[in-house]
N, CA, C and O of each residue as an XYZ file, in Angstrom:
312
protein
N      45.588     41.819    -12.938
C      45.349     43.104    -12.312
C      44.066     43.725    -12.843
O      43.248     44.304    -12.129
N      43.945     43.532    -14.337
C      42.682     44.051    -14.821
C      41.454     43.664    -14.259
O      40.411     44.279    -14.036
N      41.907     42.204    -14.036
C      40.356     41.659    -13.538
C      40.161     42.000    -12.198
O      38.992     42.177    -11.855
N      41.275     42.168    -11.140
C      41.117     42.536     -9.866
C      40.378     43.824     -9.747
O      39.346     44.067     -9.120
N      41.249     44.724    -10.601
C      40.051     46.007    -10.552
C      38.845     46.236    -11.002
O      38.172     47.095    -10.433
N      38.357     45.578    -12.025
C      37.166     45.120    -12.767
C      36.308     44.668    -11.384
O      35.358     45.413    -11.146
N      36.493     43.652    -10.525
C      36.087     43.067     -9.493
C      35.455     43.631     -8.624
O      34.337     43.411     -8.159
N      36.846     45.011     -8.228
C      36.715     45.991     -7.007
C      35.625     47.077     -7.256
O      34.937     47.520     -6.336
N      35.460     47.640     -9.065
C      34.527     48.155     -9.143
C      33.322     48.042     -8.657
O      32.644     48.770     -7.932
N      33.041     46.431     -9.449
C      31.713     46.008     -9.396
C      30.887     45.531     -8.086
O      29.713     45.227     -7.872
N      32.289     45.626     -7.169
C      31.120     45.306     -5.854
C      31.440     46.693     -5.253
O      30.738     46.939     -4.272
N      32.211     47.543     -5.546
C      31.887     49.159     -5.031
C      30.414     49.569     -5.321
O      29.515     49.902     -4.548
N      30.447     49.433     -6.775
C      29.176     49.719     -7.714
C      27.693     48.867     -7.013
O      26.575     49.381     -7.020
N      27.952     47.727     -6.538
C      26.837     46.985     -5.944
C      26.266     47.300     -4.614
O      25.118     47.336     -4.170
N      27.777     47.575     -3.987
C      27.531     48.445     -2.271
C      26.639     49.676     -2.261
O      25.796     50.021     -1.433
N      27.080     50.313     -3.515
C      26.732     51.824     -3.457
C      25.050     51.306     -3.876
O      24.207     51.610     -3.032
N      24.670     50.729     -4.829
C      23.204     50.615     -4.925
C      22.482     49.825     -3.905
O      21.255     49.747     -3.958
N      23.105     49.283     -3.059
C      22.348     48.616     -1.777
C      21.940     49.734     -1.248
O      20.756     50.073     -1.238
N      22.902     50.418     -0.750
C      22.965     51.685      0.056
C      21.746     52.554     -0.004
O      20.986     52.850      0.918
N      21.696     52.981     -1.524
C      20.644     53.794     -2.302
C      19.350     53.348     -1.890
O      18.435     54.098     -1.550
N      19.292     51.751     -1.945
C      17.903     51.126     -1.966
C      17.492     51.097     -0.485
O      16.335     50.805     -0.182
N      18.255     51.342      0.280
C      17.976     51.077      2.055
C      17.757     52.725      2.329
O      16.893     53.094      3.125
N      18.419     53.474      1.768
C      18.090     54.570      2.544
C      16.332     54.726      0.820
O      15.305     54.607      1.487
N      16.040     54.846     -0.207
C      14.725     54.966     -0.440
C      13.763     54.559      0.183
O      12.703     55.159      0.362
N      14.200     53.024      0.733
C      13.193     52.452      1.653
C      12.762     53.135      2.912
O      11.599     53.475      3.131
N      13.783     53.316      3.737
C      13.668     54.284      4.943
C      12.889     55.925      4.419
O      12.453     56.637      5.323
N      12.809     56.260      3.411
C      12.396     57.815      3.382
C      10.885     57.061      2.987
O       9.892     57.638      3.431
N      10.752     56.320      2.509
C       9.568     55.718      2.168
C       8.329     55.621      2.669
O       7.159     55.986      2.554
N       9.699     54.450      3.761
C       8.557     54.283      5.344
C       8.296     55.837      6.395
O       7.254     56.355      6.799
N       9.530     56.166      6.545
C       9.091     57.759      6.967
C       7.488     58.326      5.776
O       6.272     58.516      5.771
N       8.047     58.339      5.406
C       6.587     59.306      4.778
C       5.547     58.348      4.863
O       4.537     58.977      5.177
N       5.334     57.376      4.766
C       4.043     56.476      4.704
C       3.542     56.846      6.381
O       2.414     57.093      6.806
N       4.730     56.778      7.034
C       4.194     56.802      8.520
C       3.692     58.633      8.944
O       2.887     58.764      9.866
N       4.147     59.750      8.318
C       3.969     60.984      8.542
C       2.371     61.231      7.591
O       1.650     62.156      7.966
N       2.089     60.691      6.847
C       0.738     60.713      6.105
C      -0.160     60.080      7.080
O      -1.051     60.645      7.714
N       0.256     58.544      7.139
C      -0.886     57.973      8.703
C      -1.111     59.333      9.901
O      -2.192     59.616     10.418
N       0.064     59.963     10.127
C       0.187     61.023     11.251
C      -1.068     61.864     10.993
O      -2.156     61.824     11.567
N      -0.599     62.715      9.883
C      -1.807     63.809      9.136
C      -2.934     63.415      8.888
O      -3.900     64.179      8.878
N      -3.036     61.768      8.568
C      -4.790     61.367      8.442
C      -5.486     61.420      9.737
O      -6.602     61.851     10.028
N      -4.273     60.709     10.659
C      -5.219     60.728     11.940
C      -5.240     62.410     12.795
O      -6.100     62.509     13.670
N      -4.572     63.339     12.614
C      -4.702     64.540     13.201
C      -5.726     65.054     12.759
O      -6.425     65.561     13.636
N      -6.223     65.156     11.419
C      -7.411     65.590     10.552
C      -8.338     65.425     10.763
O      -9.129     66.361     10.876
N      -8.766     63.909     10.951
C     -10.032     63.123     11.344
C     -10.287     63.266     12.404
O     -11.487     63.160     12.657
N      -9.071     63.664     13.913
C      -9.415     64.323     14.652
C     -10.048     65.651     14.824
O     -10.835     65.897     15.737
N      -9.787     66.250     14.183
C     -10.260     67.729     13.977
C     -11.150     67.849     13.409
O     -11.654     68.972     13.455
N     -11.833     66.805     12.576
C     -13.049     67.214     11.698
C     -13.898     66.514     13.327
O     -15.027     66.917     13.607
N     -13.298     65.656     14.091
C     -14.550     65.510     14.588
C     -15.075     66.031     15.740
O     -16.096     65.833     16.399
N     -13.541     67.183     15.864
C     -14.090     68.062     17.186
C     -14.863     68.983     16.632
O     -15.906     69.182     17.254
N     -14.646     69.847     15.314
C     -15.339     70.584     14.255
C     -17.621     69.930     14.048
O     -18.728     70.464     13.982
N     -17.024     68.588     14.043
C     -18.373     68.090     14.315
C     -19.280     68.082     14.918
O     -20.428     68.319     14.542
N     -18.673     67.632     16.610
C     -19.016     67.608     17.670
C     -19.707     69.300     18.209
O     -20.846     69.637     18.531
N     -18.292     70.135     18.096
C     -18.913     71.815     18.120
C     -19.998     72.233     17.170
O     -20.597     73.229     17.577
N     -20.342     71.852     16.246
C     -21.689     71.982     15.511
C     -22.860     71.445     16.255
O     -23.764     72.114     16.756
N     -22.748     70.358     16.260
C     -23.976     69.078     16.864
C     -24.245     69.815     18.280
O     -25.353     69.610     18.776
N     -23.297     70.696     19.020
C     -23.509     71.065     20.268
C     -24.304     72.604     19.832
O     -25.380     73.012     20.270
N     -23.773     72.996     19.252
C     -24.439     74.332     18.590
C     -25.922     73.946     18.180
O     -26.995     74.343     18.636
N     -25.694     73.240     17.390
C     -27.183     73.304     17.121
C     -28.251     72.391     18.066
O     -29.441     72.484     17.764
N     -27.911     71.596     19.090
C     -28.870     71.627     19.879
C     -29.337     72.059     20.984
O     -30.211     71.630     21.737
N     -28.144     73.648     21.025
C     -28.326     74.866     21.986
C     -29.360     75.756     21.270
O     -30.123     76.446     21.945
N     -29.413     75.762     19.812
C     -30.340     76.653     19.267
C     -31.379     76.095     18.663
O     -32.267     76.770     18.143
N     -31.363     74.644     18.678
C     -32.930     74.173     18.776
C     -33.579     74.176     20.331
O     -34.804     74.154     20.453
N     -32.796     74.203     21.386
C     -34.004     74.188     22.589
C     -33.859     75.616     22.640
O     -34.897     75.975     23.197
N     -33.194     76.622     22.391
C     -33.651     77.757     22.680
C     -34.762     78.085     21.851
O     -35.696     78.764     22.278
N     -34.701     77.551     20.457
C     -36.272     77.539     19.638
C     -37.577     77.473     20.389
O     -38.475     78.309     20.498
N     -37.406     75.922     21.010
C     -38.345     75.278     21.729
C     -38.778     75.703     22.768
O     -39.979     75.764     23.033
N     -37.897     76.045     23.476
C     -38.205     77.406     25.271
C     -38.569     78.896     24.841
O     -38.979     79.645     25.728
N     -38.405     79.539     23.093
C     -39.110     80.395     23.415
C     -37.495     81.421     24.110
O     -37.877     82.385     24.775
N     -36.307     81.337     24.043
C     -35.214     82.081     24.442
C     -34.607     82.726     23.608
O     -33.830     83.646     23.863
N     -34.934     82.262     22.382
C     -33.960     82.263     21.175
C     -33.939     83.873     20.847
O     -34.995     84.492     20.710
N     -32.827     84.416     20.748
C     -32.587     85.738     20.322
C     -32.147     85.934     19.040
O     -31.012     85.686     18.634
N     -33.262     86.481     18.268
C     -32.717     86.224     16.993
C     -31.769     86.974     16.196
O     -31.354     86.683     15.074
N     -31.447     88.075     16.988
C     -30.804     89.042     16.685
C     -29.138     89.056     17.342
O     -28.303     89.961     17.359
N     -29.089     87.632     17.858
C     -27.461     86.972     18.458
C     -26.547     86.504     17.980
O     -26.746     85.760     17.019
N     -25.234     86.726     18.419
C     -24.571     86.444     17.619
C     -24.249     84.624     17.978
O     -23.228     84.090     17.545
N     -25.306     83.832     18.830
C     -24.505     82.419     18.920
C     -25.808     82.145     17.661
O     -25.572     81.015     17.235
N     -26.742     82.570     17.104
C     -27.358     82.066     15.743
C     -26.706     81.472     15.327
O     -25.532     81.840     15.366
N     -27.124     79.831     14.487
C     -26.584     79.528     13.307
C     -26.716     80.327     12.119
O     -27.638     81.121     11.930
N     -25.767     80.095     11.322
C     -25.708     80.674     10.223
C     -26.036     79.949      8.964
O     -25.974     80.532      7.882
């Protein structure tokens, strides 16, 4: 009887740490995959952030160049 329960422990005890190790894995991969998420939303945004600069400033270099440029406006770079 001793050893039967000795037995029953040890693969309770073994189930329960499978368990543990499948669900760490799963929170794991969740987060590895929610960081990929946030890198790529970011890098999106820096490059609309980019793009709206690069457009800015070659609205206020041809207004340089034509002689339009108001310098006293508020689309000036800063």
């Amino acid at each position: 009887m001793k050893k039967l329960s000795l037995l029953l422990l040890a693969a309770v005890f073994s189930l329960s740490i499978y368990s543990c190790r499948e669900t760490t894995e799963e929170k794991t991969e969740d987060a590895v995959e929610e960081i990929g998420n946030d890198i790529e939303n970011t890098a999106e945004e820096a490059g609309q952030e980019i793009e709206e600069a690069a457009d800015s400033a070659e609205t206020e270099i041809e207004e340089e160049i034509d002689g339009t440029d108001d310098m006293n406006a508020d689309d000036d770079m800063q």
